[in-house]
C-alpha atoms as a printed R data frame, in Angstrom:
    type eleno elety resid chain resno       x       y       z
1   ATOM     1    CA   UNK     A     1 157.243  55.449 213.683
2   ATOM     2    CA   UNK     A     2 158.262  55.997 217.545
3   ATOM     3    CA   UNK     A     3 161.954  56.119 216.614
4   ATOM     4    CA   UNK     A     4 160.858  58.945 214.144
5   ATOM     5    CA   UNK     A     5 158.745  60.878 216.674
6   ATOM     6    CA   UNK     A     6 161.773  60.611 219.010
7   ATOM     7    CA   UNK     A     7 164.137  61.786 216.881
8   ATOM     8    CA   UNK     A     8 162.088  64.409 215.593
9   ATOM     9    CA   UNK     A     9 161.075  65.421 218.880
10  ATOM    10    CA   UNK     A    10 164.877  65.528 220.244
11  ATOM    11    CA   UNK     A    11 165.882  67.893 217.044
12  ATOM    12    CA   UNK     A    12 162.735  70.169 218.065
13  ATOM    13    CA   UNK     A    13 163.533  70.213 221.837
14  ATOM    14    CA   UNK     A    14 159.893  68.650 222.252
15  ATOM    15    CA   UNK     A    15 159.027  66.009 224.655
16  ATOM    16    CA   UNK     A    16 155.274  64.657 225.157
17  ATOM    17    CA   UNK     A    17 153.360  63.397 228.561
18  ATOM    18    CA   UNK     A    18 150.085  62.285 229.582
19  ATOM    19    CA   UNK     A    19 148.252  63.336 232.655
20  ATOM    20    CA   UNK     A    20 145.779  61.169 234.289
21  ATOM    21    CA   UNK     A    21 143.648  63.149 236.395
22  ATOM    22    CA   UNK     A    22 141.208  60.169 237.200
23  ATOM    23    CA   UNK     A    23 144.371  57.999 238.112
24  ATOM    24    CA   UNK     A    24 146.529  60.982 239.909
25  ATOM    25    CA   UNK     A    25 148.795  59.632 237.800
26  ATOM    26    CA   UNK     A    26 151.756  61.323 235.360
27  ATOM    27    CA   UNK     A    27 153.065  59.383 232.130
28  ATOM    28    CA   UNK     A    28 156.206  60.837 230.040
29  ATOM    29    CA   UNK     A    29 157.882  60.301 227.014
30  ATOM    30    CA   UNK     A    30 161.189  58.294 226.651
31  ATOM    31    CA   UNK     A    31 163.136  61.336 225.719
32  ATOM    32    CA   UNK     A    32 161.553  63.525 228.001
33  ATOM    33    CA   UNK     A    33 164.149  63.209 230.658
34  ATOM    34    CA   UNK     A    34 166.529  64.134 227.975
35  ATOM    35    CA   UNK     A    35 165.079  67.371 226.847
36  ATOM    36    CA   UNK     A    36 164.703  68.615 230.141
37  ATOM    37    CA   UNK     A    37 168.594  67.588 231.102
38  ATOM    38    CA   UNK     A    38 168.037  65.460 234.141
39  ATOM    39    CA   UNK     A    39 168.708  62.594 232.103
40  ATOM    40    CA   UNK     A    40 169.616  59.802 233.755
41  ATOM    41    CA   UNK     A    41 166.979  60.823 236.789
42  ATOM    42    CA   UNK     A    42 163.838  59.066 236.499
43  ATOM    43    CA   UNK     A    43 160.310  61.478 236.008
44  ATOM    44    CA   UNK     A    44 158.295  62.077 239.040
45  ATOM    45    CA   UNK     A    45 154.986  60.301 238.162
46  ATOM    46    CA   UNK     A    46 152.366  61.683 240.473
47  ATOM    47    CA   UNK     A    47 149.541  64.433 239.364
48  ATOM    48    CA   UNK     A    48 151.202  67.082 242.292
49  ATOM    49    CA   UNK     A    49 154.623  66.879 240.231
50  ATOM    50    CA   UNK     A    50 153.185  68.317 236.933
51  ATOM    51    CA   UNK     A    51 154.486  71.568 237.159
52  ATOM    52    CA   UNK     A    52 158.154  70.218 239.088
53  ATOM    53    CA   UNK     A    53 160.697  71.715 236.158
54  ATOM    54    CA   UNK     A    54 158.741  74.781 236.025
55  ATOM    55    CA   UNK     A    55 160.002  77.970 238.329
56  ATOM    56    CA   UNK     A    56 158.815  77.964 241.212
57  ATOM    57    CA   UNK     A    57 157.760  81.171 241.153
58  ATOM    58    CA   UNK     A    58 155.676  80.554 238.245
59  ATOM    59    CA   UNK     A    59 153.858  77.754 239.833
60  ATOM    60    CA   UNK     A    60 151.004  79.275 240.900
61  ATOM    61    CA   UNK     A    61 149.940  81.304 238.314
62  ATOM    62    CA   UNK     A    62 150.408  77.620 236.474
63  ATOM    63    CA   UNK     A    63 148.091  75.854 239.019
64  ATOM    64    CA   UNK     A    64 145.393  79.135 238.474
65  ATOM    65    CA   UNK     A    65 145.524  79.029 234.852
66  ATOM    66    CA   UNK     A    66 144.926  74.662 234.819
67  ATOM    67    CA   UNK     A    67 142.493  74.579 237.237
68  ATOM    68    CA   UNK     A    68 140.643  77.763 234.931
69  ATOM    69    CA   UNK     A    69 140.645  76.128 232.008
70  ATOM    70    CA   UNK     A    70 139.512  72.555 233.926
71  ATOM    71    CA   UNK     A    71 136.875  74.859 234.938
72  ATOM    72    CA   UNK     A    72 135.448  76.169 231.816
73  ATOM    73    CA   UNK     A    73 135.830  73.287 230.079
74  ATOM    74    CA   UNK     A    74 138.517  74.452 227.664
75  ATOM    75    CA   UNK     A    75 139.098  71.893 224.799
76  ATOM    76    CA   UNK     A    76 143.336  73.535 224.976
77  ATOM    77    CA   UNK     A    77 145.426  74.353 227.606
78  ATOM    78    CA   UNK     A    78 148.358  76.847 226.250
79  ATOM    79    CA   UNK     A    79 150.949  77.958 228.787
80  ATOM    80    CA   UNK     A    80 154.275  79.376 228.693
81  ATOM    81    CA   UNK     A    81 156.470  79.664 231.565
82  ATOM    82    CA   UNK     A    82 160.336  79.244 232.602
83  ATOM    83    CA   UNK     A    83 162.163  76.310 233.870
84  ATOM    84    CA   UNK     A    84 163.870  75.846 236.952
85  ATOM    85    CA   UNK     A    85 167.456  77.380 237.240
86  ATOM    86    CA   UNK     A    86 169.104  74.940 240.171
87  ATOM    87    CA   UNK     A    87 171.917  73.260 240.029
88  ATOM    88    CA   UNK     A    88 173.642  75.948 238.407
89  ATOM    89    CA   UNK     A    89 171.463  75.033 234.844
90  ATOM    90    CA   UNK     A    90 170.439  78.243 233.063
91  ATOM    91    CA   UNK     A    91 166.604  78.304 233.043
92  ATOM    92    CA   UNK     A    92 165.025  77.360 230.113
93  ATOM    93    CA   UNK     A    93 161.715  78.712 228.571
94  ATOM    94    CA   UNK     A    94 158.940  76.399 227.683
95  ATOM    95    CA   UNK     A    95 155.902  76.352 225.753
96  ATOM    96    CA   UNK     A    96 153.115  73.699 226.814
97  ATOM    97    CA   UNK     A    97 150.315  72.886 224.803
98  ATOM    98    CA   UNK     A    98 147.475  69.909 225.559
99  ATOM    99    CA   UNK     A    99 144.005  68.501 225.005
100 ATOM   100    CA   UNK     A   100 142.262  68.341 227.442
101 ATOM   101    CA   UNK     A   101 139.588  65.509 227.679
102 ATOM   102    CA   UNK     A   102 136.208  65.525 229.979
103 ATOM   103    CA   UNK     A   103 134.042  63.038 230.823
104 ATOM   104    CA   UNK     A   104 130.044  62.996 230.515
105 ATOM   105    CA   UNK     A   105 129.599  65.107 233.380
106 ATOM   106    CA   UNK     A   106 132.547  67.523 232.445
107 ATOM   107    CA   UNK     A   107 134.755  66.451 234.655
108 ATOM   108    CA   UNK     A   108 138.394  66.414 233.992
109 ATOM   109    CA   UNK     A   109 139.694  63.164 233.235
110 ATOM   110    CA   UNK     A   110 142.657  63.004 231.025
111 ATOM   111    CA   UNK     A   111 145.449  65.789 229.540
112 ATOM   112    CA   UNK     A   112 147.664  65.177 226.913
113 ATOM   113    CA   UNK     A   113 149.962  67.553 225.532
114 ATOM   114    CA   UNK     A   114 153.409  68.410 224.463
115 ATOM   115    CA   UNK     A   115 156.096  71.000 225.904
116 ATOM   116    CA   UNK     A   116 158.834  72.185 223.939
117 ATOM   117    CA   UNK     A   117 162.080  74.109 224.531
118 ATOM   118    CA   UNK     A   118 161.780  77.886 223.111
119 ATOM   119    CA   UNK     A   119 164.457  79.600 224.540
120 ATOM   120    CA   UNK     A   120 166.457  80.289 221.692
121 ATOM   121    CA   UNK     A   121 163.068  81.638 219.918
122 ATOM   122    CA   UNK     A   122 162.344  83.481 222.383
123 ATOM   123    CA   UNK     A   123 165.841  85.180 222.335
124 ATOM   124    CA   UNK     A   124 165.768  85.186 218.942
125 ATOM   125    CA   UNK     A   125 162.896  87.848 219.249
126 ATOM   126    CA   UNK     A   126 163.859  89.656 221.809
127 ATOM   127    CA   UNK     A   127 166.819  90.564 219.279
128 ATOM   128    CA   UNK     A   128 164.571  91.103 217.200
129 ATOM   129    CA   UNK     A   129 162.659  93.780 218.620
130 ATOM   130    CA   UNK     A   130 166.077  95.284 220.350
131 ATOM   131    CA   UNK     A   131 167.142  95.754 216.626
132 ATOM   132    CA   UNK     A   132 164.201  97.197 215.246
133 ATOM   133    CA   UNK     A   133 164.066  99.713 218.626
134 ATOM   134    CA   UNK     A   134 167.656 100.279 217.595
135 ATOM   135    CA   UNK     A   135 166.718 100.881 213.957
136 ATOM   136    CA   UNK     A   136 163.811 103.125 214.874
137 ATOM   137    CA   UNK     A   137 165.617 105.211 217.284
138 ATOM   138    CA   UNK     A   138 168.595 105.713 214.539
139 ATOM   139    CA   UNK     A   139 166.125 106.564 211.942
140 ATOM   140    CA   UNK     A   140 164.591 109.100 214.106
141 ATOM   141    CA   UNK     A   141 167.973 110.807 214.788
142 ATOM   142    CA   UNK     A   142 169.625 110.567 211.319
143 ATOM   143    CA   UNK     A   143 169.154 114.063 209.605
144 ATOM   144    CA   UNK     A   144 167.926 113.222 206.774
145 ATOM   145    CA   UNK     A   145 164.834 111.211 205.061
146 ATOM   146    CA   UNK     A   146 164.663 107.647 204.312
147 ATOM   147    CA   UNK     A   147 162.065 105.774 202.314
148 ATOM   148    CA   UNK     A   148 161.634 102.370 201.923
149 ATOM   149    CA   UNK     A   149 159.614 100.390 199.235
150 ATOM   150    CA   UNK     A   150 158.643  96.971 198.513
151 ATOM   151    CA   UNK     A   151 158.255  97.670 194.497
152 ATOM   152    CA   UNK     A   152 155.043  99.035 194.674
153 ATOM   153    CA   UNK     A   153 154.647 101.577 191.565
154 ATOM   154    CA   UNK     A   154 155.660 105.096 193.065
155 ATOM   155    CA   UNK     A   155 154.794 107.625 190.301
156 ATOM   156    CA   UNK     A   156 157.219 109.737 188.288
157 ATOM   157    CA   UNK     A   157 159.917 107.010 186.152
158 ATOM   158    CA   UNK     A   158 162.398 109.415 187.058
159 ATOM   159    CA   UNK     A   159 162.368 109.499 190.836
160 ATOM   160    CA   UNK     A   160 165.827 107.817 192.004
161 ATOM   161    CA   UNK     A   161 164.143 105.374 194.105
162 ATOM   162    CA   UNK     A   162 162.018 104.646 191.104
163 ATOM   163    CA   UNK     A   163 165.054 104.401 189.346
164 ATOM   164    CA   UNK     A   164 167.010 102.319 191.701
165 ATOM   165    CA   UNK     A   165 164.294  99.731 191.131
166 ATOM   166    CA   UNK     A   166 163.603  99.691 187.741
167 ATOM   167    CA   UNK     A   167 167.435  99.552 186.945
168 ATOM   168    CA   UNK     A   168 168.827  97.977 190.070
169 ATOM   169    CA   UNK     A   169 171.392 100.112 190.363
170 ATOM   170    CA   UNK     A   170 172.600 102.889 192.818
171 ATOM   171    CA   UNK     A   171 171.907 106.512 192.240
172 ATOM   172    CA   UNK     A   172 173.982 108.734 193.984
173 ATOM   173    CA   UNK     A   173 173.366 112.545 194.799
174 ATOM   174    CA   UNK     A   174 170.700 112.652 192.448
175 ATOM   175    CA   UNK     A   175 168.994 116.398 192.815
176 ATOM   176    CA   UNK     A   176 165.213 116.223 193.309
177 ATOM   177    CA   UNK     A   177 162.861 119.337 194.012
178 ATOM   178    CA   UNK     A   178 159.833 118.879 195.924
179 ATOM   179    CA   UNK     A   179 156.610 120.573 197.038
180 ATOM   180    CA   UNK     A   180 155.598 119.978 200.880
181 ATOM   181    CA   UNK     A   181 152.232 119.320 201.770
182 ATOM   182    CA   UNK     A   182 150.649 122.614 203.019
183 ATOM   183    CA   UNK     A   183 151.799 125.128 200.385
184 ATOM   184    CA   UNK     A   184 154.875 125.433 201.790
185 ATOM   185    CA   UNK     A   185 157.894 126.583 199.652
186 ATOM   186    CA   UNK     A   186 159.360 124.274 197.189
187 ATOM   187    CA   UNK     A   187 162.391 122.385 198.861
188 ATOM   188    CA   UNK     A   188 165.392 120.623 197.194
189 ATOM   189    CA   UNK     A   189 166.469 117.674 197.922
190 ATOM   190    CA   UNK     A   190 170.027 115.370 197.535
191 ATOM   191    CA   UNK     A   191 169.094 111.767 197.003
192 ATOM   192    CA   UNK     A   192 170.577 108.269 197.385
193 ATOM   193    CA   UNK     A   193 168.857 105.613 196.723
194 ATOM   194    CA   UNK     A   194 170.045 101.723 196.407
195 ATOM   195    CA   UNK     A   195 168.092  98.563 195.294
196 ATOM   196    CA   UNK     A   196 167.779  95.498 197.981
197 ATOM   197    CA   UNK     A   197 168.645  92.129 196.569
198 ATOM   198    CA   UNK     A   198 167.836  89.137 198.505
199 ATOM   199    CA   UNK     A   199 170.944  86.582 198.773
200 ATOM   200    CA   UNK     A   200 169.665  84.767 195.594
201 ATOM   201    CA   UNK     A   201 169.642  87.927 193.915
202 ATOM   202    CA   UNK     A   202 166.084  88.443 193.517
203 ATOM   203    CA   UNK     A   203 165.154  92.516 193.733
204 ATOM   204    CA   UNK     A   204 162.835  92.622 196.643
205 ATOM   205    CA   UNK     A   205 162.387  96.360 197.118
206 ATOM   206    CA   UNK     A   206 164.331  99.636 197.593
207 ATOM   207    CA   UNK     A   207 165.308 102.389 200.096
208 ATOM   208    CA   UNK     A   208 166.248 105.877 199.726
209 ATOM   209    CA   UNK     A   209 168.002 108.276 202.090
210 ATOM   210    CA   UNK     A   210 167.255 112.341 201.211
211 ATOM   211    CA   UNK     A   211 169.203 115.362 202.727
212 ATOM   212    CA   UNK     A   212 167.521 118.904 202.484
213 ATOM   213    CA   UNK     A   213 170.245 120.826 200.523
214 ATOM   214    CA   UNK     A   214 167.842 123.895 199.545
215 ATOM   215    CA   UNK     A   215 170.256 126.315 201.592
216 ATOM   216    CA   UNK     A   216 173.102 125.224 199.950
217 ATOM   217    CA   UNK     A   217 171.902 125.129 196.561
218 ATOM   218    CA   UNK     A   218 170.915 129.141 197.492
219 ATOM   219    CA   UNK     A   219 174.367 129.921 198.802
220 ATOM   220    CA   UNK     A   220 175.669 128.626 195.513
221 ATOM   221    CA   UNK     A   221 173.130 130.191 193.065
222 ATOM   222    CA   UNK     A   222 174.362 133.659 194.913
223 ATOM   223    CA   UNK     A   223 177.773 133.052 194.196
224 ATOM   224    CA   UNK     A   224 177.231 132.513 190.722
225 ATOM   225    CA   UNK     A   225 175.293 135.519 190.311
């Protein structure tokens, strides 16, 4: 079962440790040195040395947030913070979560908890977020409309985004006229719309870009006249 955790723990970037605060004493596990990359170096061992591979610029805003939870009593300590960066090592983020355990009198006696490596997730959502920014900001500069739907029922069967669903195919320049809200004159409207097919296949939704064309449909209606 320890070979598992190990192994387990080394494919998740996830290394355990036990803090005893009665003892002023700091317990690791095997593959801890490992995950942190100082393997072959042993693990400091003494309570002051908790927070060594963290920045040290986020040390004390570490120490404040321990000794605040020691303080209420929390049942969890959560922190996040960033690894050290010497030795020409990229730094690393980590997340840390633990138990924390309290004796009759609420002291702090024990913590045991688990840090893992989540640098790549955390890059992995700062993409994330860059791309929808990205998406956002091209959306709100594209001249035209888009709409997006997850299958929900949209009204009229002949819609092309209705369309695009219910046939799963792609409707090109299909002409739509439409009222806007506030009694405004009736517009026209070019529309593409395309179903979105997951990679198994499986219709998920549709989207739908529109272009106002209502001044050139007039400019042709006066030349055929």
């Amino acid at each position: 079962a320890e070979e598992r955790f190990r192994i387990a723990a080394d494919a998740a970037g996830m290394f355990a440790w036990d803090l005893d605060v009665a003892q002023g004493t700091m317990r690791w596990s095997a593959n801890a040195a490992g995950v942190l990359g100082v393997a072959p170096a042993p693990l400091p061992t003494g309570l002051e040395d908790a927070f060594v591979f963290a920045d040290p610029a986020d040390v004390p805003a570490l120490q404040r947030s321990f000794a605040d939870a020691a303080a209420a009593r929390c049942p969890e300590y959560v922190t996040e913070f960033r690894g050290r960066s010497d030795e020409g090592r990229p730094a690393r983020q980590w997340l840390a979560r633990a138990r924390m355990l309290y004796d009759d009198q609420g002291a702090l006696r024990r913590v045991v908890g688990i840090t893992q490596d989540v640098t790549e997730r955390r890059a992995a959502e700062r993409a994330l977020r860059a791309s929808e920014r990205l998406l956002g900001a091209m959306l709100e500069a594209l001249p035209v409309g888009v709409v997006i739907t997850d299958g929900t029922p949209l009204g009229p069967e002949d819609w092309p985004l209705a369309r695009a669903l219910r046939e799963r195919a792609v409707m090109v320049d299909e002409l739509l006229e439409v009222v806007p809200f506030g009694g405004e004159e009736r517009r026209m409207l070019s529309v593409n719309a395309a179903p979105i097919l997951d990679e198994d296949g499986v219709l998920t939704g549709a989207v739908a870009a529109s272009v106002d064309v209502t001044e050139r449909a007039r400019a042709l209606d006066e030349k055929r006249r």
